[in-house]
ZAMARGU-4260 file (C-alpha; in steps of 0.2 Angstrom, whole numbers, plus 5000, padded with zeros to 4 digits):
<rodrens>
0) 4903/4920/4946 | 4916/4929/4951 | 4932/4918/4956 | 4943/4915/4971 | 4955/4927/4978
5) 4970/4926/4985 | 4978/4941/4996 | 4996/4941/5001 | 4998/4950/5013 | 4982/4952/5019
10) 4987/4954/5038 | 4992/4970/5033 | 4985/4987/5034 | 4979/4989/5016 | 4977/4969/5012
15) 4966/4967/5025 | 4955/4980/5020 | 4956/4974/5002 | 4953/4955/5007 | 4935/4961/5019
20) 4929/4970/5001 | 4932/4954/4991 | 4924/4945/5004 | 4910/4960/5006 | 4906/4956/4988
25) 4903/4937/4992 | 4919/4929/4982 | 4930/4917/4991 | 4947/4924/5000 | 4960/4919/5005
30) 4975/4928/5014 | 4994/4921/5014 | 5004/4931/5026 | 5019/4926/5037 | 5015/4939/5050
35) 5033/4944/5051 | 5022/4962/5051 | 5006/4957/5048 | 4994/4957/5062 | 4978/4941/5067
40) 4970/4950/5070 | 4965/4960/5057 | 4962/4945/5043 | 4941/4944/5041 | 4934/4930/5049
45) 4928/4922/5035 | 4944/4922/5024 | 4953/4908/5025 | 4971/4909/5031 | 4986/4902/5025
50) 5003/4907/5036 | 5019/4904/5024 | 5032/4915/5018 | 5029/4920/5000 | 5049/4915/4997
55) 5047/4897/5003 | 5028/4893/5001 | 5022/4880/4988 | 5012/4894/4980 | 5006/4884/4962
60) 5002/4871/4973 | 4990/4882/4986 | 4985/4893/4969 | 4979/4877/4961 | 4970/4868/4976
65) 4961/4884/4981 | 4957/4886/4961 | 4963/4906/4962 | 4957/4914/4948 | 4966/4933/4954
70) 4979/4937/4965 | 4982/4952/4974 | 4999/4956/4980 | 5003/4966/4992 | 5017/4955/5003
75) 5031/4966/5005 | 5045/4973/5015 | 5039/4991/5015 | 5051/5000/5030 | 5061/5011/5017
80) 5074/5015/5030 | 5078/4993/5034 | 5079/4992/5015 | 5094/5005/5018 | 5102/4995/5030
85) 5098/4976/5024 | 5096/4980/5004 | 5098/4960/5002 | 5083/4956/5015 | 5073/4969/5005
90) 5078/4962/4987 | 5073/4943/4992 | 5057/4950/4999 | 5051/4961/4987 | 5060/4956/4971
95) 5063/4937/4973 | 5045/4936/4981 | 5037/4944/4970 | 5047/4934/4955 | 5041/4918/4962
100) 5023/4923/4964 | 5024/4928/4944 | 5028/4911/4939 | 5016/4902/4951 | 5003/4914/4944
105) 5009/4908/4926 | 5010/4888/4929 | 4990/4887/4938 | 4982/4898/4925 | 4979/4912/4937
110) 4969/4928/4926 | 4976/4942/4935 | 4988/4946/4947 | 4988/4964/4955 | 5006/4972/4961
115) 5004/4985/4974 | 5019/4995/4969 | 5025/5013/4976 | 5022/5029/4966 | 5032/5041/4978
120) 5048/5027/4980 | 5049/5026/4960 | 5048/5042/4952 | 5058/5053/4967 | 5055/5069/4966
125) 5044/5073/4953 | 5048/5084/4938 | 5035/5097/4936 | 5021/5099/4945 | 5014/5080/4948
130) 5023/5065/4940 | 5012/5053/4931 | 5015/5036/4924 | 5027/5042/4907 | 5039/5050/4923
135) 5056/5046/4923 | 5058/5033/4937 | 5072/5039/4949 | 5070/5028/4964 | 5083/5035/4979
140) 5081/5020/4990 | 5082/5000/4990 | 5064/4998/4993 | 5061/5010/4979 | 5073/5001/4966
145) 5067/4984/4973 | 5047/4991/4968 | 5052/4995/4952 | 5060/4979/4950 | 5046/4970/4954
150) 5034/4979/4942 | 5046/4974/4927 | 5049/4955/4932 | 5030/4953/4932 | 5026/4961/4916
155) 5041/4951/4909 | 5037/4935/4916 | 5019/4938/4910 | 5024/4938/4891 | 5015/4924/4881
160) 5004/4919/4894 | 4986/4924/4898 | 4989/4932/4915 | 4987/4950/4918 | 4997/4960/4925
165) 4989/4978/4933 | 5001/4989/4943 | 4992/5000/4955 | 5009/5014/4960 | 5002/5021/4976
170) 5002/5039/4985 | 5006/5036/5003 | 4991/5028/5010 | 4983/5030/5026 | 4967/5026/5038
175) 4960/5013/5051 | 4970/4999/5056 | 4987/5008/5050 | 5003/5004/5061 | 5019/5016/5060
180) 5025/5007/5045 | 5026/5013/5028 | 5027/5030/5018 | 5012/5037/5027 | 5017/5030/5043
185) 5018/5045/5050 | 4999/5047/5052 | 4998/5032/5064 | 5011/5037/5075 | 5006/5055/5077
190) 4989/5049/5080 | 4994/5036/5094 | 5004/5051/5102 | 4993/5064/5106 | 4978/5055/5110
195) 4991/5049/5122 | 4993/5066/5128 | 5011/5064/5122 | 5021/5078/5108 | 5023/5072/5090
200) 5039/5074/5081 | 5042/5082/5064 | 5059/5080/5055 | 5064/5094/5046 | 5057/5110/5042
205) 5040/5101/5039 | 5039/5106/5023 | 5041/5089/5014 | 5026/5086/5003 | 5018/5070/4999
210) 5001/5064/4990 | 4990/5057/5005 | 4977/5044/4999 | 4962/5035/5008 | 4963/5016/5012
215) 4946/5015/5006 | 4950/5024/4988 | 4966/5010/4988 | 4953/4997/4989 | 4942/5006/4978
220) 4955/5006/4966 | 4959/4987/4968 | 4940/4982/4965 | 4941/4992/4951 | 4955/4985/4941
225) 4949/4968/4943 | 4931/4972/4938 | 4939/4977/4921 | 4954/4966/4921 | 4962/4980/4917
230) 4981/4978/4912 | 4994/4993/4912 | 5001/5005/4926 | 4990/5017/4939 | 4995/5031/4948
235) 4984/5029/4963 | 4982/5046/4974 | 4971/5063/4975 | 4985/5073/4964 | 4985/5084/4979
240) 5002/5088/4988 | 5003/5094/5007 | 5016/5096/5018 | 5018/5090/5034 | 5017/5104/5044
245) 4998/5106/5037 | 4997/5086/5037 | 4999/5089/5058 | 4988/5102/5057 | 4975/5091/5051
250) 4979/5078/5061 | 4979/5087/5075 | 4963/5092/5075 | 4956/5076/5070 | 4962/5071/5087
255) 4954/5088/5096 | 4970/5096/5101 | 4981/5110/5099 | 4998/5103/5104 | 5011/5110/5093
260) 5026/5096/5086 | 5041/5094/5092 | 5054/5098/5079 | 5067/5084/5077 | 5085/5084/5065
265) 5081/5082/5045 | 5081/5065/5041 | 5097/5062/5026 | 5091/5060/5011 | 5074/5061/5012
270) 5062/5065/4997 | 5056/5082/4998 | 5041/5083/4987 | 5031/5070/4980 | 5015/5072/4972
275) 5005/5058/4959 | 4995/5063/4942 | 4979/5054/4943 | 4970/5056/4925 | 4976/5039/4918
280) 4965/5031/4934 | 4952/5042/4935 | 4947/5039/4916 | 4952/5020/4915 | 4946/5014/4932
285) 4933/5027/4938 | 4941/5036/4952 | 4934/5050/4952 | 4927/5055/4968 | 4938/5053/4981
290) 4940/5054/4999 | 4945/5074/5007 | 4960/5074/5018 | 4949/5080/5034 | 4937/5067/5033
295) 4949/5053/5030 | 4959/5057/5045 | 4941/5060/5054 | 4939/5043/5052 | 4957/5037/5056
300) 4957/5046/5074 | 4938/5038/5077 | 4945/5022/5074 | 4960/5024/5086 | 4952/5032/5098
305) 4941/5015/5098 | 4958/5003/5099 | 4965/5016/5114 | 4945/5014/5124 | 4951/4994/5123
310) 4967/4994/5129 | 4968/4987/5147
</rodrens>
């Protein structure tokens, strides 16, 4: 029988999916969010809820009542430009959070505990082609270094104890339910815009690159990991790169229109190329047939084209 989860951050975009697979496969969930970001609206039904801040909560105390035998974490502050204005917000979110989680795991004899950590923020821009998980790690923000710092405390904290640690480094994820926030924000706010009838703005010369991964191979990837209790680090993306100029491309015509961009100022010190090796994932957890760019965002704009068709 497979045990109990517990999802932080499973008011989120990628949590809430994650938590409604869990739940899709009959275990028990239950999501702890404190909806500083999060959303009610997207937490299953048949999960049970806990609101708390994962800085303040009692979290041995919840892990042992509710008998959690695997955690998946994905509580976070993931705006990369607030971690540049309020690195110390950031750091007691991501990396004194995350700490606390650790040794809660430890003390009620969790199993595993899953870290979703950031490819793109941690490696910068990648030397070579693709940067895989031997990469030197060259994290240019506070939300990057505050990741990375997060991935060493848990592996440290884990030392001479039977929890397991996996860390899933993602690409920059997108697909239903996705807000403007994080990496591949950009997706949901180009989408709201022009089926608004409203321009879309790129920064730059639209030839930053980034890996664009699924939510549905995220959670893949999740299920995975946990079916094996497999410990160690994962790359989590396609190992393709594009740019967004052609990301709008493809977006726009997942929403039926042929509006160009807007072009807008560069943003300083913005990553110019990022792109994920995948090879350690697709041998050690199966990933290996994935979700094409043109059908994921297919699916993104039917399901906001559904939210719009609900507004009042």
């Amino acid at each position: 029988m497979r045990p109990p989860v517990l999802v932080t951050g499973g008011a989120g975009f990628i949590g809430s999916h994650v938590a409604d697979a869990f739940l899709a496969r009959g275990q028990r969930v239950v999501v702890l969010d404190d909806f500083s970001t999060g959303d009610a609206a997207r937490v299953p039904a048949a999960a049970r809820l806990e609101k708390a801040d994962l800085r303040h909560a009692d979290l041995a105390a919840l892990l042992r009542g509710e008998r959690i035998g695997l955690v998946i974490h994905h509580a976070a502050q993931i705006d990369v430009r607030r971690s540049v204005e309020d690195p110390i917000l950031d750091a007691t979110i991501n990396v004194l959070g995350t700490i606390r989680l650790a040794q809660a795991c430890a003390a009620a004899g969790v199993a595993q505990l899953v870290f979703a950590s950031s490819g793109g923020a941690i490696y910068g821009d990648p030397e070579g082609f693709s940067a895989d998980e031997s990469h030197p790690l060259n994290p240019c923000s506070p939300y990057g270094v505050a990741k990375l710092a997060g991935e060493k405390y848990l592996l440290a904290l884990a030392l001479g104890t039977p929890l397991t640690i996996t860390i899933l480094r993602y690409a920059n994820v997108y697909g239903p339910r996705q807000d403007g926030r994080g990496e591949a924000g950009v997706v949901g706010i180009w989408m709201k815009k022009l089926l608004a009838g409203q321009e879309a703005l790129i920064n730059g010369d639209g030839g930053q690159t980034r890996d664009f991964v699924f939510v549905g191979d995220v959670v893949k990837a999740n299920l995975a990991a946990t079916d094996r209790r497999t410990a160690g680090v994962f790359n989590i993306g396609t190992g393709i790169e594009t740019s967004l100029n052609e990301l709008y491309d493809r977006v726009a015509e997942a929403c039926g229109t042929l509006s160009p961009a807007r072009r807008g100022p560069e943003k300083p010190g913005e990553q110019r190329r990022s792109v994920l090796n995948v090879d350690r994932a697709r041998k050690a957890l199966g990933l290996t047939s994935l979700t094409a760019l043109r059908e994921g965002l297919k699916e993104t704009a039917a399901w906001f084209r559904k939210q719009g068709s609900r507004a009042p």
